[in-house]
C-alpha positions as CSV (number, residue, x, y, z in Angstrom):
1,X,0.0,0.0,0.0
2,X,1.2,3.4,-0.3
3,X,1.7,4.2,3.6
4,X,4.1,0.7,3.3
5,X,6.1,2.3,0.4
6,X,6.5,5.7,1.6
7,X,8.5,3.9,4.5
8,X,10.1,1.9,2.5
9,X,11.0,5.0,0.6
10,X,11.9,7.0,3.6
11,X,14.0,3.7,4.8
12,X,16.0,3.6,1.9
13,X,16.9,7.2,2.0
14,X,17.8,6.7,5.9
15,X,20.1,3.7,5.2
16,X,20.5,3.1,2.0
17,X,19.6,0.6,-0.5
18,X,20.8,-2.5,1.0
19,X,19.3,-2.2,4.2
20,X,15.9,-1.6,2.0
21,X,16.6,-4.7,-0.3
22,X,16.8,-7.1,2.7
23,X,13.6,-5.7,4.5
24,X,11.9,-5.8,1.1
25,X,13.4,-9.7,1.1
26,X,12.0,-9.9,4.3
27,X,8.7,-8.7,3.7
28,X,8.9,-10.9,0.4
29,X,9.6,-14.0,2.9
30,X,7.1,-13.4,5.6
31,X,4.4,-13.4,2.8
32,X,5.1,-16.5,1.2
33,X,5.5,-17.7,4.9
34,X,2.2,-16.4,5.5
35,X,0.7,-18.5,2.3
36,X,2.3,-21.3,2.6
37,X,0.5,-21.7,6.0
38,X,-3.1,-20.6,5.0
39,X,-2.4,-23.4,1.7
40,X,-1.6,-26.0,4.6
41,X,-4.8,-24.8,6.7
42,X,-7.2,-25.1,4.1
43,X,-5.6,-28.7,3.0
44,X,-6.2,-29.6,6.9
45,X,-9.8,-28.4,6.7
46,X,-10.7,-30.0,3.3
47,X,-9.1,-33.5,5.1
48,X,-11.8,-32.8,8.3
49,X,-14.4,-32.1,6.2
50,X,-13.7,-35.8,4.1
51,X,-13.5,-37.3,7.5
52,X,-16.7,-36.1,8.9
53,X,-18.5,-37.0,5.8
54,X,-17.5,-40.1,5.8
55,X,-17.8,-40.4,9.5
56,X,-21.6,-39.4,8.6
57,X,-21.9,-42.0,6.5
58,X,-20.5,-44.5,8.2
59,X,-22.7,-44.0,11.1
60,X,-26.4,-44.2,8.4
């Protein structure tokens, strides 16, 4: 968003463009992070749904 990049903008001017390349490699991290973990959630859900429907069936 633009609040993010103005700091990032502000950042780099501060400390230079190195110190901006690693937090935007940071950032760049903790997102995939953040997906990968939400892809694994919903895998985890669909496996509970399965299970209780088949639970549901078993138990007709």
């Amino acid at each position: 968003d633009r609040e993010a990049a103005e700091r990032a903008e502000r950042e780099e001017e501060e400390t230079g463009p190195a110190a901006s390349e690693a937090h935007r490699t940071a950032v760049k991290e903790r997102e995939r992070d953040r997906r990968r973990r939400e892809r694994a959630l919903a895998e985890i859900h669909d496996r509970i749904e399965k299970l209780e429907a088949r639970h549901a069936e078993i138990m007709r």
